[in-house]
N, C-alpha and C positions, 0 to 999 in steps of 0.2 A: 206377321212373320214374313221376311223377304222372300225370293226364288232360290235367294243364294244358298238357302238351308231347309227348306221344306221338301225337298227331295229324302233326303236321307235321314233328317232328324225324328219325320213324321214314319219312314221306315220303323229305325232306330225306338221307338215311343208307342208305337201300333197300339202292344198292349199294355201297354204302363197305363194304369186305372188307380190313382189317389181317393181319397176318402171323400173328397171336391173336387168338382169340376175344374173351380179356379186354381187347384194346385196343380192341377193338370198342365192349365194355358199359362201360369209362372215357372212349372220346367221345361216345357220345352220353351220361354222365353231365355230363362237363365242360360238353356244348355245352347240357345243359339249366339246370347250375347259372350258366352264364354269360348264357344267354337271361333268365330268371328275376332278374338281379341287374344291369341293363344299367348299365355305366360303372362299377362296383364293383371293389375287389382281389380276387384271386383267395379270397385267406383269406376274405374276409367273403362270397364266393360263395356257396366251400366251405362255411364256417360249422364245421368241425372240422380239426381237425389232422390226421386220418386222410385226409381226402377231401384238405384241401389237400397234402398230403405224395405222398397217389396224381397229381395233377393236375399237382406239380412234375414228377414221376417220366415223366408221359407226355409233356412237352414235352422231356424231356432224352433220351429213348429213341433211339435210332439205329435203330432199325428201324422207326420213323414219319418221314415226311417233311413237307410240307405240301400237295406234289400229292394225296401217300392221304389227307389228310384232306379234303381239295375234291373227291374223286373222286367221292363220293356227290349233292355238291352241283351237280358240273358235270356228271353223268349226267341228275340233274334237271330241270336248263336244257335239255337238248338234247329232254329229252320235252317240256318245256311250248314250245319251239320248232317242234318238231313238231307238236303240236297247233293251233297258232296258227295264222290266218290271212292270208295274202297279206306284205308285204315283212318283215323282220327287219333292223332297222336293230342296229349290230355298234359302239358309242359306245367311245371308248375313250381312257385318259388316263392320265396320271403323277401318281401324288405322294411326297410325302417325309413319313415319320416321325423325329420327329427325338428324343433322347433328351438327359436325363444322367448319364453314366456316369463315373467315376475311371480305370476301365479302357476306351479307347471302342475301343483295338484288338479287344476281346473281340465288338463289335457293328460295327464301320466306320464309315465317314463319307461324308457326302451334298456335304459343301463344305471348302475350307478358304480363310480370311480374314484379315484384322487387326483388331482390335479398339482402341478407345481402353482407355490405363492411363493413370486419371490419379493414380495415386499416384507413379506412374515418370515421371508427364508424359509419356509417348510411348504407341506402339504396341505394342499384345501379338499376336501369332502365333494363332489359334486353330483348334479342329476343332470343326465341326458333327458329332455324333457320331449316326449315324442308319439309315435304309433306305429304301429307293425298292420302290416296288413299280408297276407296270405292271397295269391293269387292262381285258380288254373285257366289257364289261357287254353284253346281248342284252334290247333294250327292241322293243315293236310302238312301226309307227308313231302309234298314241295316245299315246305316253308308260308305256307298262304294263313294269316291269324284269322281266324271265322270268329272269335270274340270269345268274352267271359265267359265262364259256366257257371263260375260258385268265386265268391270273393268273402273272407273275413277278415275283419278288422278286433284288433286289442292292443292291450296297453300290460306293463308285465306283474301293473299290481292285479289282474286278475289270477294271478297263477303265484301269489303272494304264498312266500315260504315252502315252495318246493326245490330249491336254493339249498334250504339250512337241509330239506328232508335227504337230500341227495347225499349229503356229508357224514351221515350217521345210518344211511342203509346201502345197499347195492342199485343205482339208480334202475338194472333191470326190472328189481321188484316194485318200483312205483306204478301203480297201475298207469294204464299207456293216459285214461280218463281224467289223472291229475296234474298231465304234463302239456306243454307247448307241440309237442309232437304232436297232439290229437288234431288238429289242423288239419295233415295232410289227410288223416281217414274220415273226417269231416267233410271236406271238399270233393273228396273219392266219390262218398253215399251219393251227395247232391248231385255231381255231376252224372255220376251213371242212370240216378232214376229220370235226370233232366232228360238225356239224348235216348232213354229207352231200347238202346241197343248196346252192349256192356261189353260183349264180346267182340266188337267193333273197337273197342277204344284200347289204345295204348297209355299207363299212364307212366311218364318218363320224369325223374328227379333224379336233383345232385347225392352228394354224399349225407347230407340232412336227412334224404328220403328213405336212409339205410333203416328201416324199422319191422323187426319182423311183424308184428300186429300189421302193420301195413300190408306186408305180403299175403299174410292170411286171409284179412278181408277183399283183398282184388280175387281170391278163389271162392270167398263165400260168394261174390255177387256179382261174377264169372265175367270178369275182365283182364287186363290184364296188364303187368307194369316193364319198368326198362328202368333200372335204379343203377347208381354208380355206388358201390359200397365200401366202406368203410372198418365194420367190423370183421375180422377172421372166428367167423362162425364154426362150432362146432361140427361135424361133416360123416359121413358115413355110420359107423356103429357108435358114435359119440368118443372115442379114443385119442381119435383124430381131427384136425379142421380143413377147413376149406385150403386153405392156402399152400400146405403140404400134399395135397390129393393134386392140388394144380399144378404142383409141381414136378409131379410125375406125369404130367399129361405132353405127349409128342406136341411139336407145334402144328399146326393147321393148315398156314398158307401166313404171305406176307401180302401189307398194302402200304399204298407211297400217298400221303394225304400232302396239301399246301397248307402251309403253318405261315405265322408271323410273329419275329422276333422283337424284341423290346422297343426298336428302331423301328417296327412296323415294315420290314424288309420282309417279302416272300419267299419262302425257300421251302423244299422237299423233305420230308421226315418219311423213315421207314418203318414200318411199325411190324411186327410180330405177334400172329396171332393165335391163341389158343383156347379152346372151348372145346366143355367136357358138360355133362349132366350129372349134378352129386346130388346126396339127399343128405339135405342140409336140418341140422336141429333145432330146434328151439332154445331162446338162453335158458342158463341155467336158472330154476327159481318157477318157469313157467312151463315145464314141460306137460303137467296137468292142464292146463287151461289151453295151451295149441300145441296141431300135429308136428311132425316131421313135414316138410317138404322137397319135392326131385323138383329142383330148379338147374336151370343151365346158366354157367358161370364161363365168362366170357373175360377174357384177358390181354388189352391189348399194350403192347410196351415197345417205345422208340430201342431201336437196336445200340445207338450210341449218344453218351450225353453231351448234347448240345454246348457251345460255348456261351450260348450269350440270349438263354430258355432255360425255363425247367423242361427236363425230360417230360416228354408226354406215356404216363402209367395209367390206364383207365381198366379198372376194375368192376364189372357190368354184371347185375343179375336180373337175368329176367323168367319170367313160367313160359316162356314162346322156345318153339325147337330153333336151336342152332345147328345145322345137319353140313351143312362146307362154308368153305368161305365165301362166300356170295352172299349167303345169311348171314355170316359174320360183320361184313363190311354194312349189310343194309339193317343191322343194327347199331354200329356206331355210326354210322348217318345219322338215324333218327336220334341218338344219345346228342349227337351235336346241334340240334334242333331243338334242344335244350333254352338255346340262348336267345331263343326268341323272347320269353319272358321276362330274361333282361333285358332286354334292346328295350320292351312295354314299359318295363319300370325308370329306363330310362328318359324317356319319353316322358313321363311322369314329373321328373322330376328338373332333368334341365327343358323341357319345350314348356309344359304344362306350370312350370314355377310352381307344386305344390306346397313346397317348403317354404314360398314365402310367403302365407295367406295367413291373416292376422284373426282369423274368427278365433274365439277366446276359449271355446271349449270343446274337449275330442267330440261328443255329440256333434255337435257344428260343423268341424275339422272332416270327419266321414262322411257325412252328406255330399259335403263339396269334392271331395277325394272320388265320391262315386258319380258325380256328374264327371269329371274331369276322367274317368276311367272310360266314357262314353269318346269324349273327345280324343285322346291319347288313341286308343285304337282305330278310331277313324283315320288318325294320320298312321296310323304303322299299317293298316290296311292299304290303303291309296300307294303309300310305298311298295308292298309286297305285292300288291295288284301289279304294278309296274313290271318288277322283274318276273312274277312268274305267268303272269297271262297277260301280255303285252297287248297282245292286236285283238281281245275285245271290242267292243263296243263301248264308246266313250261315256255313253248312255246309264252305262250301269255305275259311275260314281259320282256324274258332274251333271248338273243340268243344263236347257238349253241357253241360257243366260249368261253361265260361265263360258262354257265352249264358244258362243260367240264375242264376250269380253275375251278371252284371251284371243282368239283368230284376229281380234282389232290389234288388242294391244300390242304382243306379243307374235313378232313376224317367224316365218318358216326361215330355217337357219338353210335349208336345201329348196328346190322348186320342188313342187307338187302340183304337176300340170290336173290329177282327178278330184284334188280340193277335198279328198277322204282324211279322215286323221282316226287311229286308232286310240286307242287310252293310253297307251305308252308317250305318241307326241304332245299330248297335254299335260300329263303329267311331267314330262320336261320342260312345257312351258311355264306351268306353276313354280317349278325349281328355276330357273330362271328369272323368274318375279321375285324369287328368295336370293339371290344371287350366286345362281349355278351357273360357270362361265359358258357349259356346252363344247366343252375343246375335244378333241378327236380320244384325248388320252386321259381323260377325266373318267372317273368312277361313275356308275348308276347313282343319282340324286339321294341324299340322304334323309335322314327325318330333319333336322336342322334346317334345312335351306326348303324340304317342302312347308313347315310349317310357319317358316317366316313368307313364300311366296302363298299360302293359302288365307295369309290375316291380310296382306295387302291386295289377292284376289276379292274377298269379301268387303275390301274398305271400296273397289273401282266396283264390283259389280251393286252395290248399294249408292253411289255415285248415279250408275246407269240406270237403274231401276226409279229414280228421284226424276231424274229426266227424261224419263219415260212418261212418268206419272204426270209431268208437267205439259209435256208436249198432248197429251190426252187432253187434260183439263183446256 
């Protein structure tokens, strides 16, 4: 293993323990040839047919799962969680990997549709051949990603025929245990017992996350959520709903957020804010099996509709006191921190090229998907590092190898008579190797141009390390 990856991989891996030693020393080789090669084929990772043929061999292995290989990576999270300071917002979200395959039985499918034929003139039958995977990501409230907590993976023939069941009863009354929802209070259990402090954690979700069961269990096992919702819940003595009760409530205070229109143009939006504490009921169907709960319902709505946006209407329930606007605001902050989780999966998908990896079977397909969740977060970290603790010590993401390949490579764009660099100057050097121009009026480095300067910082520092080696010899 080079210098260029043994800092952080062997972090990263501490406690990752496989059933073999040698599956051990084959992932942290894959995860380094995968780091090193971001968005690449495996073969051209590997770079030999021996490595590539080892690398098939360990995603086909039945004695590796994908939890063992996250294990090392969500032990991680749980320490830099620990170390962290005051709330731990718990972001968490769905997406789909969608493939294509001739055989898609061998992977599953995320949908199924009709498609235009027009050589047939009609319709063709189709399958979305793919996987869903479920992620909570564990960010401060800065925005700073401290890594996975709980990740699951499926396909929708496990959940086969709750579909037709929906059509023929009240989907309320499907229990929560035979639906796709059970995800999110899945991941909830795991993470809370992961970070051992529950009351500490925020857990924040879209309009997906609107689930009473959900809400009930963050009070059994006394943490807590920040959910954008969806349904107009029944509300007070059951007569009435939520949305009527808020509608009798004075407004609060206003706040003026920076939005971006379809053009990516920035402009002012003023929002309107109201929050009230109702006690909300259970649906109808389950009143027996969960209580009432006094949740505070938080309402924030653009004063006038925009020409060229949807109006911003955010509809927020959380068990935390809303008492002025101050709390009002410092919870649609953390609502908006939400989208870290997308940015992760996007990472995922255009840096990481998930979608194009040819293993032939979801067993396979997840393996890989949870190495590359290792990688993915090391670059959306290194990014978030950047803006939100800049003048660090460089120390804490790069080794000594890199810092001084890039001090060669890669000159100071200002003088720096004390020859100090914090982790923010490096990591513009790295974007720079990606091709960040550095002009006065350019944005903070994105994850695209870090992780293109980070596969060709790993191609020069593997370079320098060879000629190291030689000039020794």
């Amino acid at each position: 293993m080079t210098d260029a990856s043994r800092n952080w991989i062997d972090d990263e891996l501490a406690s990752c323990h496989l059933v073999d030693r040698r599956l051990d020393r084959r992932l942290h080789r894959v995860l380094e040839q995968l780091a090193n090669a971001l968005g690449e084929s495996l073969p051209l990772a590997c770079q030999d047919w021996a490595n590539t043929k080892a690398a098939y061999r360990f995603f086909a292995n039945d004695r590796v799962g994908e939890g063992d290989i996250l294990a090392g990576h969500v032990e991680a999270t749980r320490r830099r969680v620990a170390a962290a300071l005051g709330v731990i917002l718990v972001v968490q979200d769905t997406t789909e990997f969608s493939f294509e395959r001739e055989r898609p039985d061998q992977v599953g499918w995320t949908y199924k549709g009709n498609g235009n034929n027009h050589r047939q003139g009609g319709v063709r039958p189709y399958t979305a051949c793919g996987l869903l995977m479920h992620s909570s990501l564990a960010i401060t409230t800065d925005g700073l990603p401290l890594g996975l907590g709980a990740v699951k993976f499926w396909t929708r023939k496990t959940f086969k025929g709750t579909g037709a069941l929906k059509r023929h009863i009240n989907p309320t009354r499907v229990p929560i245990d035979g639906k796709e929802s059970v995800r999110w209070l899945d991941n909830m259990r795991r993470t809370a017992e992961l970070f051992g402090d529950p009351a500490r954690c925020v857990y924040v979700g879209d309009r997906e996350n609107d689930i009473y069961e959900f809400f009930c269990l963050a009070r059994d096992l006394g943490t807590h959520f920040l959910v954008r919702t969806c349904v107009d819940r029944l509300a007070g003595d059951g007569t009435t709903t939520v949305a009527r009760l808020m509608g009798e409530v004075a407004v609060g205070g206003r706040h003026r957020i920076a939005v971006r229109d379809a053009a990516g143009r920035t402009e002012t939006a003023e929002l309107e804010l109201t929050y009230s504490i109702l006690h909300v009921r259970p649906p109808i169907g389950k009143e027996r099996r969960y209580p009432a709960l006094d949740l505070t319902i938080l309402h924030a709505r653009e004063l006038d509709q925009p020409e060229n946006r949807p109006r911003i209407d955010w509809k927020l329930a959380t068990d935390l006191p809303v008492a002025d606007t101050a709390a009002a605001v410092e919870k649609l902050r953390w609502y908006a921190l939400r989208w870290r989780v997308e940015e992760f999966h996007k990472i995922l998908k255009s840096g990481c090229k998930v979608e194009a990896a040819r293993l032939r079977t979801a067993e396979r397909l997840v393996k890989l998907i949870a190495v590359l969740c290792i990688v993915g977060w090391r670059i959306f970290w290194l990014r978030m590092m950047n803006r939100v603790v800049p003048d660090v010590a460089p120390g804490i993401a790069l080794t000594g190898i890199e810092t001084a390949v890039l001090d060669r490579v890669v000159p100071d764009t200002s003088p720096n008579p004390s020859g100090i660099h914090d982790l923010a100057s490096y990591v513009r050097k790295i974007a720079r190797l990606g091709g960040w121009l550095a002009r006065a009026g350019d944005r903070p480095p994105g994850d695209q141009v870090l992780w293109r300067g980070m596969a060709r910082l790993a191609d020069i520092v593997l370079g320098a390390t060879l000629a190291l080696d030689d000039v020794g010899n």
